[in-house]
C-alpha positions, 0 to 999 in steps of 0.5 A: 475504485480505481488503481490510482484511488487505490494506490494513493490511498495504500501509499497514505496507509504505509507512509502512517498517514492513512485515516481508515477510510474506504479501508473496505473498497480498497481491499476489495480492489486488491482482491480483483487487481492483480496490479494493485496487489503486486504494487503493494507487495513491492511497497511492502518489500521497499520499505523492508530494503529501506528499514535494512538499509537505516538498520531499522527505526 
């Protein structure tokens, strides 16, 4: 899997639209690269600024 695989299908999870799918290759990937991983804590950290922000949904 590659970043860009891996990101896209991470964007889909946290936009709620994720099926699932390849949910084993991505962890894998987070595992091995620490650029996905820090990608996704900084999603993760955005959409919690973004949440604050509305005062929460």
């Amino acid at each position: 899997m590659t970043c860009e695989e891996c990101r896209t299908a991470l964007s889909a999870e946290i936009d709620g639209e994720g099926t699932g799918q390849g949910a084993r290759a991505v962890r894998r990937h987070l595992s091995a690269c620490a650029g996905c991983a820090r990608w996704l804590d900084a999603c993760w950290a955005l959409e919690g600024l973004l949440d604050a922000a509305e005062g929460g949904r």
